[in-house]
N, C-alpha and C positions, 0 to 999 in steps of 0.2 A: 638714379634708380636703385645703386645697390646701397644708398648712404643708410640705410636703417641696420644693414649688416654690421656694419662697422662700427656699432655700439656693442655688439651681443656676443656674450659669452661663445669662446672657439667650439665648444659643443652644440650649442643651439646655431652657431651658424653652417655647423656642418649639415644637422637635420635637415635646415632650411635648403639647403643647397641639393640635397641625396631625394625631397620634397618635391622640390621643383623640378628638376632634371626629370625625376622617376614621372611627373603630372605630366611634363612635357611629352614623355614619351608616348605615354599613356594614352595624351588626349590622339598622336597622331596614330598607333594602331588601331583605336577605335574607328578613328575614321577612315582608313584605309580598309579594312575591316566593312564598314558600312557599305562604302562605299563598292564594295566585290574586289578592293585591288591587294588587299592584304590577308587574304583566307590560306591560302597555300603557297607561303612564302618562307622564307630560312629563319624568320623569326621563332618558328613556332617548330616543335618537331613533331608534334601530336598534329594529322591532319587529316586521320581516318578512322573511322570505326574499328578497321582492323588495327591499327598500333596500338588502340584504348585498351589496357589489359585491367583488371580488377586486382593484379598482385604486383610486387614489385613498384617499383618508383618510373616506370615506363611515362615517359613527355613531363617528369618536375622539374628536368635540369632545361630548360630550353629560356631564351633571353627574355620571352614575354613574361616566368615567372618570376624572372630573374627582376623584372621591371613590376610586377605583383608585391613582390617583397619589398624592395625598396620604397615602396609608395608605402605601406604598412607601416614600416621599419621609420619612414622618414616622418612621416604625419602623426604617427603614434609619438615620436620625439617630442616634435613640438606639445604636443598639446600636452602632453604628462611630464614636460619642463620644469615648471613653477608646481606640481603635485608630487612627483617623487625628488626626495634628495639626495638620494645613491644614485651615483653616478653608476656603479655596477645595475644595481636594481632597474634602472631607467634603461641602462641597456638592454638587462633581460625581459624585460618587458616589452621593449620596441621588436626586439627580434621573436619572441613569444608572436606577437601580434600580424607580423611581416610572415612568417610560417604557417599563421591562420588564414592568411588573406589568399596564401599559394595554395593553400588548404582549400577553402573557397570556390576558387576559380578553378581549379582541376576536376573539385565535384561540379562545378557549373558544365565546366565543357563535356564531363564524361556523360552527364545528363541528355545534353541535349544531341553527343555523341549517336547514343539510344534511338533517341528520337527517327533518327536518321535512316532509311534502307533506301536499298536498292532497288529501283520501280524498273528497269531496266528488262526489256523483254528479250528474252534466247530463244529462239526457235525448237531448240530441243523440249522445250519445257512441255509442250503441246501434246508431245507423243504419247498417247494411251489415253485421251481425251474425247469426249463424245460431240462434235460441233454441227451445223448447222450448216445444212448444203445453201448455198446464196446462189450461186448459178451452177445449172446442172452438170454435171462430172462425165463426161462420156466413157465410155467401156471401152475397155483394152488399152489403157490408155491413148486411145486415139485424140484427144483433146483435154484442153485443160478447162475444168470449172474453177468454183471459188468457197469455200470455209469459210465460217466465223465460227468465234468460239471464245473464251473469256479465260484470262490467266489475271491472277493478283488484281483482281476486281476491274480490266482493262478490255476490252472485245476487240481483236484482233480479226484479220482477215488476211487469207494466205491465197493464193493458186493452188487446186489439188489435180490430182490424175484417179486412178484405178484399175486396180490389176483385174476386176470384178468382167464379168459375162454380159452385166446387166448397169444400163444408163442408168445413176446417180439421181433424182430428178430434185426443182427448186423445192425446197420445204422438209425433205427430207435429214436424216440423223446420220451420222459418217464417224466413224472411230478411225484416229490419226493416227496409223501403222508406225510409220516412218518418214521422216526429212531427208527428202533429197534436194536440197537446196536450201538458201538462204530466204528466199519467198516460196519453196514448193515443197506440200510435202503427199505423200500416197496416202490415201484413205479406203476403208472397207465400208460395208454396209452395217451399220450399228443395229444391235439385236437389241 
């Protein structure tokens, strides 16, 4: 398997070698990666929107670019072998090319970074929101009805009470005072 190495010049077999280790690696982040087992793992230090900064070198030093570059650095080798004849030159170019690639894949990730929010619903978010009586509210708090109402394009449904005089009825409009609970929060009569 490795007898073709063993003709080629100490430099083209190093590429060859720095080529394939970096493919190798490569191919299995992706598929672990694919597969959901390699998303938040030590390979990678960038794993969240919040570490994604726009200044600073914040997630280039981490081994997946480290494995970016070397595929660059290694593949650009090869193939600009027989094109450049400086050996310095061949260098600065392979490493030129390994820096574009980290280059790359950092604006790839911060992109789809972006993409990314949080759909995650907080209870507090509610408060001072005008929703929809679904079953009626009884007065004095003597029972609990039920809210809907819509956050970040989602229609939620909570338990409500009322501190009001007067029964809530179904169909009716309710402004969400305050959360007292994780599913309950106290509602008025929306004007």
């Amino acid at each position: 398997m490795f007898d073709f190495l063993s003709s080629m010049d100490t430099t083209l077999k190093i590429f060859w070698i720095i080529a394939g280790i970096a493919s190798l690696i490569f191919i299995i982040q992706t598929i672990l990666v694919f597969t959901g087992i390699g998303g938040d793992t030590d390979f990678d230090e960038v794993t969240s929107a919040e570490t994604v900064d726009d200044s600073g070198f914040g997630g280039v030093f981490s081994f997946r670019n480290l494995i970016n570059f070397l595929l660059g650095y290694g593949w650009s080798g090869i193939v600009f072998y027989e094109r450049i004849q400086s050996s310095l030159w061949l260098h600065i170019v392979c490493i030129g090319i390994g820096l574009l690639f980290v280059a790359a894949f950092v604006f790839m990730f911060r992109q789809m970074m972006r993409l990314s929010h949080d759909g995650t619903f907080k209870t507090e978010e509610c408060v001072g929101l005008t929703a929809d009586v679904y079953l009626r509210i009884p007065a004095g708090r003597s029972g609990h009805g039920k809210v809907q109402f819509s956050v970040k394009g989602t229609v939620h449904e909570l338990d409500a009470v009322t501190d009001s005089n007067d029964m809530l009825p179904t169909g009716s409009h309710a402004k969400i005072e305050e959360v007292l609970g994780s599913d309950l929060v106290r509602v008025s009569k929306a004007e």
